[in-house]
N, C-alpha and C positions, 0 to 999 in steps of 0.2 A: 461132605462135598459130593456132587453129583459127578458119577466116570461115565466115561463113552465107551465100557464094555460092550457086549452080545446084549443085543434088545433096552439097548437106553438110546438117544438122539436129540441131540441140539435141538429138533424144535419141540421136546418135552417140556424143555424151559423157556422156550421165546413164550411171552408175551403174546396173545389170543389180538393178532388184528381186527380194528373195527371194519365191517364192509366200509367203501367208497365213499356207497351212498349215502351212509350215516354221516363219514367227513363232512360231505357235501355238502348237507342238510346244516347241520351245527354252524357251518362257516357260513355258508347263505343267511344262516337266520341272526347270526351276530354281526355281518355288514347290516342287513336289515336294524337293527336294534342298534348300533354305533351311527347309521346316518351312512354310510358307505353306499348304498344301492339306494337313490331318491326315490322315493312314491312317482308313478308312474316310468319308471326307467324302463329303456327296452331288457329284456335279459336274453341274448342271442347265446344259443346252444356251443356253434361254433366259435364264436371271439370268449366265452367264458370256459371253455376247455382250455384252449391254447394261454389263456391269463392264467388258468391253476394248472395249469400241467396233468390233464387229468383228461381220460377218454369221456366222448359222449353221452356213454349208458349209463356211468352213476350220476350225471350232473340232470339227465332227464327224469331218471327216480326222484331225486334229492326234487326236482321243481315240479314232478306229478304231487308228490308229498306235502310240497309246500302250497300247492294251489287247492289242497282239505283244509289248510288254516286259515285260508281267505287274504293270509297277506302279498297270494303270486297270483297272475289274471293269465288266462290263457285264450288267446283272442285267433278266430279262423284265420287261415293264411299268414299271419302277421305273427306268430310263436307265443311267446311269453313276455311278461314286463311284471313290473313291483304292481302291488293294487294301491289304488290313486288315493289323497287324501280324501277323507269322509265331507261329504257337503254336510254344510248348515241342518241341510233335510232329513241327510240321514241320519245326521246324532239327534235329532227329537224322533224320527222313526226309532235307533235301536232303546233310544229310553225309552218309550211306549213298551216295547215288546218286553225289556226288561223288568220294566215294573209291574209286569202280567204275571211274571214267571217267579223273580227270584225275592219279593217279600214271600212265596209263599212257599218256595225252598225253605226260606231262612227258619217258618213258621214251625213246618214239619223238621225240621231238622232241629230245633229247642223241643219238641214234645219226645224225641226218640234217643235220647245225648247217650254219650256213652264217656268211661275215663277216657279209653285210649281216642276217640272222636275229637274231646275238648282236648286232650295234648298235642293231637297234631294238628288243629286247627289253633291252639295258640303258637305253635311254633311259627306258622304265616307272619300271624301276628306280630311279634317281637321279629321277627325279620324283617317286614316292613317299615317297623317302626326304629331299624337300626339304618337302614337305609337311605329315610330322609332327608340325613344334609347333604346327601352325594350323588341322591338319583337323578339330578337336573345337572349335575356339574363333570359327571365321570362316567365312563362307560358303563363302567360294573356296578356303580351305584345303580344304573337305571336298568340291567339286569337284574338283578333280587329284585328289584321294587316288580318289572315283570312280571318275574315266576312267582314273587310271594302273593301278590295279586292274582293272578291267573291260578293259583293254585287255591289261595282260600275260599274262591269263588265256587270251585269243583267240586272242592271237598264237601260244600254244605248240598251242593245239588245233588252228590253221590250217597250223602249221609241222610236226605231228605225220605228215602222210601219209597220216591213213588216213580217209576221205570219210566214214565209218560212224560213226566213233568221235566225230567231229568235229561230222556231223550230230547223233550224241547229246547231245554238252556242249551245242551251241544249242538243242536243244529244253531245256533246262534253266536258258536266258539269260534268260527272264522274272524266273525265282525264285531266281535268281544274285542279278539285280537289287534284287528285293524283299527280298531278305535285307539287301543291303547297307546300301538305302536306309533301311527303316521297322526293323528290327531291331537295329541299333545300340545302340539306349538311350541316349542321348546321349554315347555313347563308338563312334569308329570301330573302334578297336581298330589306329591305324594306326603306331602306335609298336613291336607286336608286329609285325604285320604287315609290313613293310619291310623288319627283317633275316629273315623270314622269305622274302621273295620274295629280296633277294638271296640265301640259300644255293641256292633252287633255281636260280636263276639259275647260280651259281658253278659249280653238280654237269653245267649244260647245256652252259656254255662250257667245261666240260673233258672234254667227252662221257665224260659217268660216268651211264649210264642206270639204273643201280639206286639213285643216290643222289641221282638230281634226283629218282626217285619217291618215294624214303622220303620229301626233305626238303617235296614237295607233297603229303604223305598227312598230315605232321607238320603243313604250315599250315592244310588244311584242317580239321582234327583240331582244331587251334586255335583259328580265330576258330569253329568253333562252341561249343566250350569257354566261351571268353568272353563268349558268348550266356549259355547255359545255366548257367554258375555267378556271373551280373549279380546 
């Protein structure tokens, strides 16, 4: 049992608080991901302190932070607001841009595989693919569907080798995001989605670099498909 002798103190044991800003950040980004903050919403500094009980300075971190994900818009004179849903235009813009970059992620990332690489790129995997029946219908289902998305994506740009290519996909992680998040239409599309990532998955773990690209040329190809013919 821990005593309050000479040189012990209650907060040896408290509990390491998160910063604010971090709060801020996680709650911001799960109204964002529940539908709570609509695409284009204004996000005023002062009416969103006084709704969370919380000073100005971490809620401007928290929305500088979120406008690097592309899902917060920060407009002259006029503060911040949610970023708008995606036009027509631009999900055939980011699937161009996508299908420049990440079949050839996928490529280089089947020639260089590693054990611990394919373990936690099937973890995505089977996470997604548990996620399914609940990512259109539950909050949290369409969290994992997210993050397991958002993460399997990274992993292979990360695991691909090449600093260039990889810088390019993140400069593209904003509006990766924003697709995911506000363009949806109230379908993730994650039932396609899942055995989609498992084949590219399947073409990595068997280092077959032409066929983990076709099969990440095909998903990308796809969910914007299911955008565009909604």
């Amino acid at each position: 049992m821990p005593t309050t002798g000479e040189g012990s103190g209650l907060a040896e044991y408290e509990p390491v608080r998160r910063p604010l800003a971090d709060q801020m950040y996680d709650l911001l980004l799960g109204q964002f991901m529940d539908g709570v903050r609509a695409a284009g919403e204004p996000l005023n500094i002062g009416a969103l302190s006084r709704e969370l009980s919380v000073s100005q300075t971490p809620l401007r971190e928290a929305l500088a932070r979120l406008e690097h994900t592309g899902l917060v818009r920060r407009e002259a004179l006029r503060g911040y607001r949610v970023a708008p849903m995606m036009s027509l235009t631009e999900v055939r813009q980011l699937m161009e841009a996508r299908l420049l970059l990440e079949p050839q992620l996928a490529a280089a990332a089947a020639r260089r595989t590693t054990p611990e690489f394919v373990a936690s790129l099937e973890e995505t995997v089977v996470e997604l693919e548990g996620a399914v029946g609940h990512a259109d219908r539950e909050a949290e289902g369409f969290r994992v569907y997210w993050r397991s998305d958002d993460r399997f994506h990274m992993l292979i740009a990360e695991h691909a080798g090449n600093p260039f290519l990889e810088s390019a996909y993140r400069a593209l992680g904003g509006e990766i995001q924003r697709f995911r998040l506000f363009s949806k239409m109230g379908r993730t599309g994650a039932k396609w989605a899942a055995p989609e990532h498992r084949a590219v998955f399947t073409a990595i773990a068997a280092h077959e670099p032409e066929a983990a690209a076709a099969h990440m040329a095909e998903h990308i190809s796809g969910a914007a498909a299911r955008i565009l013919n909604a």
